[in-house]
Every structure is written in C-alpha cells, then in structure tokens.
TILOFI-118643 format. One record per residue: x, y, z of N, C-alpha, C in turn; residue in three letters. Coordinates in Angstrom, 3 decimals. Example, Ala and Ser with C-alpha at 12.3 -4.5 7.8 and 13.67 -1.06 7.14 Angstrom:
% residues 2
@n.X = 13.190; n.Y = -5.690; n.Z = 7.800; ca.X = 12.300; ca.Y = -4.500; ca.Z = 7.800; c.X = 13.200; c.Y = -3.300; c.Z = 7.800; aa = Ala;
@n.X = 12.850; n.Y = -2.250; n.Z = 7.080; ca.X = 13.670; ca.Y = -1.060; ca.Z = 7.140; c.X = 12.900; c.Y = 0.030; c.Z = 7.870; aa = Ser;
This chain:
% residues 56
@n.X = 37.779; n.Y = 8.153; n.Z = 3.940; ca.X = 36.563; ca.Y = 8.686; ca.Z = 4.546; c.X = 36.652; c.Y = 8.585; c.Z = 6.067; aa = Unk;
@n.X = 36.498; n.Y = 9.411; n.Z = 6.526; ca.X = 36.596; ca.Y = 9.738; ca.Z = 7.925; c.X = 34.765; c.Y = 8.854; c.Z = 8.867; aa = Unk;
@n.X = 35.199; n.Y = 8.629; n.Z = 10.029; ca.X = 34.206; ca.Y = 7.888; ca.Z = 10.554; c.X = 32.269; c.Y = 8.693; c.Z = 10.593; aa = Unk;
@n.X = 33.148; n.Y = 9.647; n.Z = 10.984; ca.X = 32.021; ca.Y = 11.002; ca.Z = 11.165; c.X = 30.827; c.Y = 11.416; c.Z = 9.798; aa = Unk;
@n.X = 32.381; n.Y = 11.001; n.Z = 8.846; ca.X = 31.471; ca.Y = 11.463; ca.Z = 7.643; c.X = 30.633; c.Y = 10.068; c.Z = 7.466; aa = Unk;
@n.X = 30.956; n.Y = 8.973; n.Z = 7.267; ca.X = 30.460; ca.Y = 7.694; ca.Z = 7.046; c.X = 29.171; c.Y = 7.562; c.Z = 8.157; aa = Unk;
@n.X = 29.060; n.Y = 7.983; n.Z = 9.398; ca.X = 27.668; ca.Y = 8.089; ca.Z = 9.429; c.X = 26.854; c.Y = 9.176; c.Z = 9.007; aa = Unk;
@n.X = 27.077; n.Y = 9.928; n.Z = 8.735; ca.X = 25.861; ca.Y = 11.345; ca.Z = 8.081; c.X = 25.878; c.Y = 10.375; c.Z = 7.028; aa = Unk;
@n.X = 26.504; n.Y = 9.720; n.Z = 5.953; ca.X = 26.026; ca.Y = 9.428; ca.Z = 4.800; c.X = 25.002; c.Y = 7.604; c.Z = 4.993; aa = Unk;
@n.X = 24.814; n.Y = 7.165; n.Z = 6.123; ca.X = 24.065; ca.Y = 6.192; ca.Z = 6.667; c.X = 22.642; c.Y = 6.593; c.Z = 6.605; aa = Unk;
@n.X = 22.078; n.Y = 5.705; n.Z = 5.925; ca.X = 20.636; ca.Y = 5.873; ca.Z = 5.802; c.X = 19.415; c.Y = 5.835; c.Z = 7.313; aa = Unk;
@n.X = 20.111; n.Y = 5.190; n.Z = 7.824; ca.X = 19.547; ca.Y = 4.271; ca.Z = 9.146; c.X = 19.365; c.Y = 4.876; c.Z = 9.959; aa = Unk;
@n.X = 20.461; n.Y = 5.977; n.Z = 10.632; ca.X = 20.615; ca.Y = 6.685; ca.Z = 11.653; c.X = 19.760; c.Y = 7.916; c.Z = 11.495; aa = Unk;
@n.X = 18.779; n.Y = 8.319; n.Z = 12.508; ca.X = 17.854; ca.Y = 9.140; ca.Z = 12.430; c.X = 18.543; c.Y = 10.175; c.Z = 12.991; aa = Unk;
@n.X = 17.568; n.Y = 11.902; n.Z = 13.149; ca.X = 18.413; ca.Y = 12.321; ca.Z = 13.435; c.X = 18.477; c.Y = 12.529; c.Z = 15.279; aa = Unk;
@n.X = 17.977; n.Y = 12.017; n.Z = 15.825; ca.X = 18.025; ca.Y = 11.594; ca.Z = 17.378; c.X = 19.444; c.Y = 10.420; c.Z = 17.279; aa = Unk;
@n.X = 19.511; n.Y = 9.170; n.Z = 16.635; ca.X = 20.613; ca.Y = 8.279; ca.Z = 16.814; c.X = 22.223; c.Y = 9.057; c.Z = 16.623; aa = Unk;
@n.X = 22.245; n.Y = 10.010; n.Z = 15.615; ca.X = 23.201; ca.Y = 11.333; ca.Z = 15.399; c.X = 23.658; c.Y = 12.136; c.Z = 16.964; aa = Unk;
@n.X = 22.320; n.Y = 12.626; n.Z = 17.259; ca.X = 22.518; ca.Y = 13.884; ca.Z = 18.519; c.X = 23.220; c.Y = 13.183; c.Z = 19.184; aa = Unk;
@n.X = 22.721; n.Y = 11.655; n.Z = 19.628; ca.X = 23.333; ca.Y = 10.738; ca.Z = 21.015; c.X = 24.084; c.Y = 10.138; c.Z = 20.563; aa = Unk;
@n.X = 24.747; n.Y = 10.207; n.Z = 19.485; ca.X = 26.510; ca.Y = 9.584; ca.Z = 19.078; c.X = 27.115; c.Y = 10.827; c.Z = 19.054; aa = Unk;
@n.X = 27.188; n.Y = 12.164; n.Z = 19.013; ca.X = 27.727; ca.Y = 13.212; ca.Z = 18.952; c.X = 28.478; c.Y = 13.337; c.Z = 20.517; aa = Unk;
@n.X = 29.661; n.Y = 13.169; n.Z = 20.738; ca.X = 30.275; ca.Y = 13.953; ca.Z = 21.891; c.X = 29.600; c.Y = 15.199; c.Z = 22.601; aa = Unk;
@n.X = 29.275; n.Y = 15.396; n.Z = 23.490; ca.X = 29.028; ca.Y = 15.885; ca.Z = 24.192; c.X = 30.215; c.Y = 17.244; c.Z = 24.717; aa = Unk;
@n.X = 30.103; n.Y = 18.509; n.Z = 24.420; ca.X = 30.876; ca.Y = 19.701; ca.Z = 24.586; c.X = 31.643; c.Y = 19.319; c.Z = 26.255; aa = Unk;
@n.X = 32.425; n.Y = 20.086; n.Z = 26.106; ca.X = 33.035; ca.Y = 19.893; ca.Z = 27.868; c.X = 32.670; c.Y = 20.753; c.Z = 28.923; aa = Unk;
@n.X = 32.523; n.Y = 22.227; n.Z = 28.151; ca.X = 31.293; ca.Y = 22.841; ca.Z = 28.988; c.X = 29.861; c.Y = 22.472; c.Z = 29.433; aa = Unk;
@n.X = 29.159; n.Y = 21.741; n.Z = 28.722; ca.X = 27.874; ca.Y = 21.138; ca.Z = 29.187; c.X = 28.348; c.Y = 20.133; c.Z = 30.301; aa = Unk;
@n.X = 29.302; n.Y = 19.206; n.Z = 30.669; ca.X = 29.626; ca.Y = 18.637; ca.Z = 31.366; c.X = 30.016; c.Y = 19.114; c.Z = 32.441; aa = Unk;
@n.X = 30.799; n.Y = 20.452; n.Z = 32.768; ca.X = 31.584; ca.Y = 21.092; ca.Z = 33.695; c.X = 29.808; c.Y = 21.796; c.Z = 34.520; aa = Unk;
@n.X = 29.004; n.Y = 22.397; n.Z = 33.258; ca.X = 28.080; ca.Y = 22.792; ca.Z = 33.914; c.X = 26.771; c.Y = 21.653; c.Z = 35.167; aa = Unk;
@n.X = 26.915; n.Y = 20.635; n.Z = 34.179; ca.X = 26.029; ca.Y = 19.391; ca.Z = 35.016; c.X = 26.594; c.Y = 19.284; c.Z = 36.372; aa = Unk;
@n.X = 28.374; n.Y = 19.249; n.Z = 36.337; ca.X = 29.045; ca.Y = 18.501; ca.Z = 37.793; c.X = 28.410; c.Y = 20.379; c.Z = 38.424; aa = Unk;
@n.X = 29.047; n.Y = 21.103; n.Z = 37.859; ca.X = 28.433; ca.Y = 22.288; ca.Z = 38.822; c.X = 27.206; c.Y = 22.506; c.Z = 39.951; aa = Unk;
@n.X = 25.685; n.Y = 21.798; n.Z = 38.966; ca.X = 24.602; ca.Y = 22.058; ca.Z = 39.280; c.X = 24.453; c.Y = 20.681; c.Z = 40.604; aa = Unk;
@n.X = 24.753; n.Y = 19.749; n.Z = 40.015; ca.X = 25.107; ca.Y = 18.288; ca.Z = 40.722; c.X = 25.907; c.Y = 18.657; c.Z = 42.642; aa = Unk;
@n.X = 26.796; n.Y = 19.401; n.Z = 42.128; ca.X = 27.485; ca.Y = 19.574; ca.Z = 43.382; c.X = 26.605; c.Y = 21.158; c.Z = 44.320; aa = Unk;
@n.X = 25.730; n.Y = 22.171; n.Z = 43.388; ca.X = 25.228; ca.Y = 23.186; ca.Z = 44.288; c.X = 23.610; c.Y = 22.456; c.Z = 44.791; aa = Unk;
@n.X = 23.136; n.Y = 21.421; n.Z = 44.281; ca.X = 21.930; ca.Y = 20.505; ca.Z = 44.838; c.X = 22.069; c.Y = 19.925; c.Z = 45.605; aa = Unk;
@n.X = 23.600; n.Y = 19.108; n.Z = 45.762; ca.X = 24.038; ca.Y = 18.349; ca.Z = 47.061; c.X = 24.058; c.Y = 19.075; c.Z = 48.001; aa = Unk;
@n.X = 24.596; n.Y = 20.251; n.Z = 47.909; ca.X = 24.708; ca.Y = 21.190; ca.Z = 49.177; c.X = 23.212; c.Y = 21.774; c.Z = 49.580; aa = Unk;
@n.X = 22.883; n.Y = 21.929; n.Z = 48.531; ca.X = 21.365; ca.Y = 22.784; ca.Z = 49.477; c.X = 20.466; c.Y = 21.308; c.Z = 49.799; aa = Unk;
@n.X = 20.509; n.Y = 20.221; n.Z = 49.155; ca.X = 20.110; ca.Y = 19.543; ca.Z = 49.790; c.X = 20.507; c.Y = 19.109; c.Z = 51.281; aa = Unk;
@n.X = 21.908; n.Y = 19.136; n.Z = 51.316; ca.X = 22.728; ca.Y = 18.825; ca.Z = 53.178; c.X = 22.487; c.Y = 20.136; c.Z = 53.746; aa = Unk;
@n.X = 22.296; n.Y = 21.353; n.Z = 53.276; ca.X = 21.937; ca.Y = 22.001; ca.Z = 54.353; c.X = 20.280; c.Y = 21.748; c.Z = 54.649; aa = Unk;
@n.X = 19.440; n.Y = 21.803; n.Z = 53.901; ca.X = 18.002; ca.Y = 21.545; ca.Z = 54.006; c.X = 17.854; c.Y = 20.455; c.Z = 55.142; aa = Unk;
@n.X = 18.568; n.Y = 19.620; n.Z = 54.993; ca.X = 18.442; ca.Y = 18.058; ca.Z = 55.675; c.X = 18.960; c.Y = 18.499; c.Z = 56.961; aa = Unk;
@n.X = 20.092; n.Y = 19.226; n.Z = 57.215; ca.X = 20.327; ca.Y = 19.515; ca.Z = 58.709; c.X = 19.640; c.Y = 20.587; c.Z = 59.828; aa = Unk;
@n.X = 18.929; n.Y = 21.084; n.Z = 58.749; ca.X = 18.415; ca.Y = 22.064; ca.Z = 59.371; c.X = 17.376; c.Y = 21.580; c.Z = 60.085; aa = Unk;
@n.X = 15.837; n.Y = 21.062; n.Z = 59.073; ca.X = 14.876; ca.Y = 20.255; ca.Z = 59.299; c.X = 15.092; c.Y = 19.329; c.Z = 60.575; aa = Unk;
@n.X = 16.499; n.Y = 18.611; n.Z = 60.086; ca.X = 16.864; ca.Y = 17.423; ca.Z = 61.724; c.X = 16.741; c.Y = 18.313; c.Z = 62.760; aa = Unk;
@n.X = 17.773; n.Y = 19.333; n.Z = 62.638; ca.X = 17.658; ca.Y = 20.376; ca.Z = 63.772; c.X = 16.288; c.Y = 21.101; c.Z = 64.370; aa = Unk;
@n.X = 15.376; n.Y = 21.164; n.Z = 63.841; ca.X = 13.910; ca.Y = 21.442; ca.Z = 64.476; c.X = 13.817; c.Y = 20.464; c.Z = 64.459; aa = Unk;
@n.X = 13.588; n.Y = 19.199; n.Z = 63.970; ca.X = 13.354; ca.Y = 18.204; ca.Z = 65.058; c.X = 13.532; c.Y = 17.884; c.Z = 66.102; aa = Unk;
@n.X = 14.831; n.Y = 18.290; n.Z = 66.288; ca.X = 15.113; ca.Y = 17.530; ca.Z = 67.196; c.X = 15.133; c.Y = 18.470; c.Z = 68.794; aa = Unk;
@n.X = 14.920; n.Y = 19.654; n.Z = 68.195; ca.X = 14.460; ca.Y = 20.566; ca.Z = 69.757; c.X = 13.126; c.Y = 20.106; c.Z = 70.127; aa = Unk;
C-alpha cells in the first residue's frame, strides 16, 4: 500500500487536513514568486517616486 493511498483510507483526516498534505503543483508556485516579484517592483517604484515629491 502506497503512502497516499493509506491516508484517503484514514478516518481522521478531514478533507481540509488532505488539501494541506497534498503537494502543491509547480505552476502555482512559479505563479506566487511571479506576483511576489511584480509587487516588489511596483512597490520600489511607488516608494521612489512619493520620496521624490517629497523631497522637492
């Protein structure tokens, strides 16, 4: 019996404890660092700009 199968047949595990033991796709991951890295940027430009009217 394979590990995978031995929990679906676990009484205990709801099906939320399932979703968050399930691996996670590699596309959902590639997409997070994506969004992660286009927020950093509009956040550093937002932030330099703002300084920049400040500071005239």
């Amino acid at each position: 019996m394979h590990p995978r199968e031995e929990d679906e047949d676990d009484p205990t595990l709801t099906e939320e404890l399932r979703t968050v033991m399930r691996p996670r796709s590699g596309r959902l991951l590639v997409l997070l660092v994506l969004m992660a890295l286009v927020l950093g940027a509009l956040v550093l430009v937002a932030s330099r700009t703002v300084l920049a009217g400040l500071w005239r």
